[in-house]
C-alpha positions in Angstrom: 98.5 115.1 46.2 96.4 115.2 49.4 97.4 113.6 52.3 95.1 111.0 54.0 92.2 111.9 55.8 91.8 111.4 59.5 88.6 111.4 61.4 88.7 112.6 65.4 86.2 110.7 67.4 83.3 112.4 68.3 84.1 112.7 72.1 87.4 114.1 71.5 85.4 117.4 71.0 83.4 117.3 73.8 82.8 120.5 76.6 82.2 118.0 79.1 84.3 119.5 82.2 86.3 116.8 83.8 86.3 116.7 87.9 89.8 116.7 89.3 89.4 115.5 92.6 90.9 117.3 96.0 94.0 115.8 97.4 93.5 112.8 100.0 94.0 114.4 103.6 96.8 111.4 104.5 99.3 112.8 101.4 100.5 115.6 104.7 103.6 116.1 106.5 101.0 116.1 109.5 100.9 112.4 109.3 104.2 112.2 111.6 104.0 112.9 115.1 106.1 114.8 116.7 110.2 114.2 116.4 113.5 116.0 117.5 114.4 118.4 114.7 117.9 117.1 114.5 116.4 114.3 113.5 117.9 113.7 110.0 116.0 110.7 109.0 112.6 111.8 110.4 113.4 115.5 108.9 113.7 114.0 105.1 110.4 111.8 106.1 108.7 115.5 106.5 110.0 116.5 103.9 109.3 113.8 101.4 105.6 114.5 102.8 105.3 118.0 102.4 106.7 117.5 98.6 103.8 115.2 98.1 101.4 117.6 99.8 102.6 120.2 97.5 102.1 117.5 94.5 99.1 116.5 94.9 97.9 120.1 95.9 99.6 121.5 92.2 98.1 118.7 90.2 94.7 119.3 90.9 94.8 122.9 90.8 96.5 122.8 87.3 94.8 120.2 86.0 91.5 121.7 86.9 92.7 125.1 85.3 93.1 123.2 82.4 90.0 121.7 81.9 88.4 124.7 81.6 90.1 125.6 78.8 87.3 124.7 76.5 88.8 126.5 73.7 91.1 123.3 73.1 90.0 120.0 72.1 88.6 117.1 75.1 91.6 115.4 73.9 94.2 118.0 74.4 92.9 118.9 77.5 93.3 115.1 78.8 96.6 114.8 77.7 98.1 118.1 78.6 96.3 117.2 82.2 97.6 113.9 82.5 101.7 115.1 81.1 101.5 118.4 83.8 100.1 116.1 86.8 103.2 113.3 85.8 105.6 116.4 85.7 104.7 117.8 89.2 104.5 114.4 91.1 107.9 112.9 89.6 110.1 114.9 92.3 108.4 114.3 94.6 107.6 110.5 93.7 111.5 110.5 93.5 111.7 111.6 97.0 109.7 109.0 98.0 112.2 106.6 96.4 115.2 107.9 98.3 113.1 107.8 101.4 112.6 103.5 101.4 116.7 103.4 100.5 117.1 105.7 103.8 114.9 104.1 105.9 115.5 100.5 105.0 119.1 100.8 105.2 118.7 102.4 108.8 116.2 99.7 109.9 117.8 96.9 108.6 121.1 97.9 110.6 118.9 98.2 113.9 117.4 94.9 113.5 120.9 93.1 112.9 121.8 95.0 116.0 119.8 93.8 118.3 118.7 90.8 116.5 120.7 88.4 119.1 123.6 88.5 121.8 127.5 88.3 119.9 128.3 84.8 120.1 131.3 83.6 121.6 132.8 81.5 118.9 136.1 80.2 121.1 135.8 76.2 121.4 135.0 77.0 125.2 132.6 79.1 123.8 130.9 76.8 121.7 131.2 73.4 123.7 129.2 75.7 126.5 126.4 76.6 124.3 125.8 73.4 122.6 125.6 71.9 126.7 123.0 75.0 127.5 121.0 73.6 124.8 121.3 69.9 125.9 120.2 70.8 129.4 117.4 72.8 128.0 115.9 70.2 125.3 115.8 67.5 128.6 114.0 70.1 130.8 110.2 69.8 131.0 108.7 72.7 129.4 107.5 74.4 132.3 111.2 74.1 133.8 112.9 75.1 130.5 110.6 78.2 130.5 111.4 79.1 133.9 115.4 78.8 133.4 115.6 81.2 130.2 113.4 83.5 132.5 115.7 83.7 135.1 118.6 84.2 132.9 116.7 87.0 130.9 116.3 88.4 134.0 119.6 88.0 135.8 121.1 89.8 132.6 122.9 86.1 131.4 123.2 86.8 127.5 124.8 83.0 127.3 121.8 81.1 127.2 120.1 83.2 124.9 123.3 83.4 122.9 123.4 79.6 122.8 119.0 79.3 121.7 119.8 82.0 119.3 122.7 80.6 117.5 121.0 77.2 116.5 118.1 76.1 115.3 115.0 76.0 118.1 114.4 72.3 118.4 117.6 72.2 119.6 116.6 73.8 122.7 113.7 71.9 123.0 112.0 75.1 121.7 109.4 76.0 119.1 110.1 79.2 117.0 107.4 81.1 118.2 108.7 80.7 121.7 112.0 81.4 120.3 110.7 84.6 119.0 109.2 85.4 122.1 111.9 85.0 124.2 114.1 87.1 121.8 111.3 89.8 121.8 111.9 89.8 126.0 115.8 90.0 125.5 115.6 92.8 122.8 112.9 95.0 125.4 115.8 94.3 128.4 118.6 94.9 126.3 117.8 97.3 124.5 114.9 99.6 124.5 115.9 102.6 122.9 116.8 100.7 119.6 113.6 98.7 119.7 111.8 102.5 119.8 113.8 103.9 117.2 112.7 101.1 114.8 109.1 101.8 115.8 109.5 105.4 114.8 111.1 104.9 111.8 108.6 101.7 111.0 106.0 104.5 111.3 107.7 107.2 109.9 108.5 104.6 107.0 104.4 104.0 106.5 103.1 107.1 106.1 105.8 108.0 103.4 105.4 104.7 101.5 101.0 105.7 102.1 101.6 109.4 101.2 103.4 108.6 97.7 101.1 105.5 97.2 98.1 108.6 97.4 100.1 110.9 95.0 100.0 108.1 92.3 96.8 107.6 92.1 95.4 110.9 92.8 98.0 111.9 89.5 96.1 109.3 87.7 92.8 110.8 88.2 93.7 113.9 86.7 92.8 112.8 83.0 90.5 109.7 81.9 93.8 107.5 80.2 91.2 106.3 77.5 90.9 109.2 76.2 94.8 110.2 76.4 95.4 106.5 74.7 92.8 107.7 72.0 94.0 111.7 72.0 97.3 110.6 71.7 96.8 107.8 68.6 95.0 110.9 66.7 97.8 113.2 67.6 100.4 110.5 65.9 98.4 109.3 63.1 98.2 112.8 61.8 101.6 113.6 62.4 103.0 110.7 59.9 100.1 111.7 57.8 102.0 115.2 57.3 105.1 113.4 57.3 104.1 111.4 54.5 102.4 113.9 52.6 105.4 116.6 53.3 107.9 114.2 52.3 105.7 113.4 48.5 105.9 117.0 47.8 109.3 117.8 48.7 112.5 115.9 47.8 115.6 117.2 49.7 118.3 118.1 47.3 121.7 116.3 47.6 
């Protein structure tokens, strides 16, 4: 007994060429400036990029091999495009993964570094900062603004440690000062860190960009309507044979 008949849709047959574009320029290890190569952190960023480079590079150039390949089916040549370009971005895609767990974990340990002056949580330590915030909140704001100057600049973490550690009205403050006046302790005390994050910030960016790129540009290399359809053919005849296979032939017990 025949199976059931299956029609392919007409454009499954087609010769029409499909256009696999060139990689985007930004998917590049180039996208870093320049960093120390004992650089751990920075050195897995380049390297991250380079395996997209690579990617995006291999996808195209396999894909477009084959969609020349007109001796199979529109279809097949979508879906074998679409399964190779998945196949060559996943490591690096991957990659891209590890990199945000890396960098976050690095940046979010800067930030809580620097983020404001250890408090000193002795009684002394606390009865102090709650009168540094009295005196502040009854200054004018001129004359508040002019105090936590001086102390910035006289190297005093205490009144900074006392606006940090509660909340700014306290101080007679709005956050956006607050911020701003943190901003100025961070630059004094420390400038390398404040660096470091920018690097890695940027560093960060281009990696998140780069694999952002690869995803799309391994989209590109199929049209998925055609896989959905390619694909829906490809089954449908399979339990067509399975079905008809399994009518002809009874396994023996």
């Amino acid at each position: 007994m025949p199976g059931p008949q299956y029609q392919q849709k007409p454009f499954v047959h087609s010769s029409a060429v499909w256009t696999c574009p060139e990689p985007s320029a930004s998917m590049d290890e180039r996208a870093l400036a320049e960093f120390d190569p004992n650089d751990s952190l920075m050195q897995f960023a380049h390297e991250t990029l380079k395996s997209i480079r690579v990617a995006g590079r291999g996808c195209t150039d396999a894909c477009r091999a084959l969609h020349q390949d007109l001796s199979q089916s529109e279809g097949a040549r979508h879906v074998g495009a679409s399964e190779i370009a998945f196949k060559l971005s996943k490591p690096a895609l991957g990659l891209v993964d590890k990199s945000n767990e890396k960098f976050g974990q690095e940046i979010t340990r800067l930030q809580n570094k620097i983020a404001a002056p250890v408090p000193d949580n002795t009684i002394r330590g606390v009865q102090l900062a709650t009168e540094l915030r009295i005196y502040l909140r009854d200054q004018t704001p001129d004359a508040r603004r002019r105090e936590i100057t001086r102390s910035l600049e006289s190297g005093d973490d205490q009144t900074m440690s006392a606006i940090l550690s509660a909340p700014a009205m306290l101080s007679g403050l709005s956050q956006n000062e607050v911020d701003g006046f943190r901003l100025m302790w961070q630059r004094k005390r420390f400038p390398n860190e404040l660096a470091r994050i920018a690097q890695l910030e940027k560093a960060h960016g281009a990696v998140n960009l780069g694999g952002q790129l690869l995803l799309s540009h391994q989209l590109k290399m199929s049209a998925p309507a055609i896989v959905a359809e390619a694909k829906k053919f490809r089954d449908a005849s399979a339990d067509a044979v399975r079905a008809a296979t399994g009518a002809a032939y009874e396994p023996k017990h």
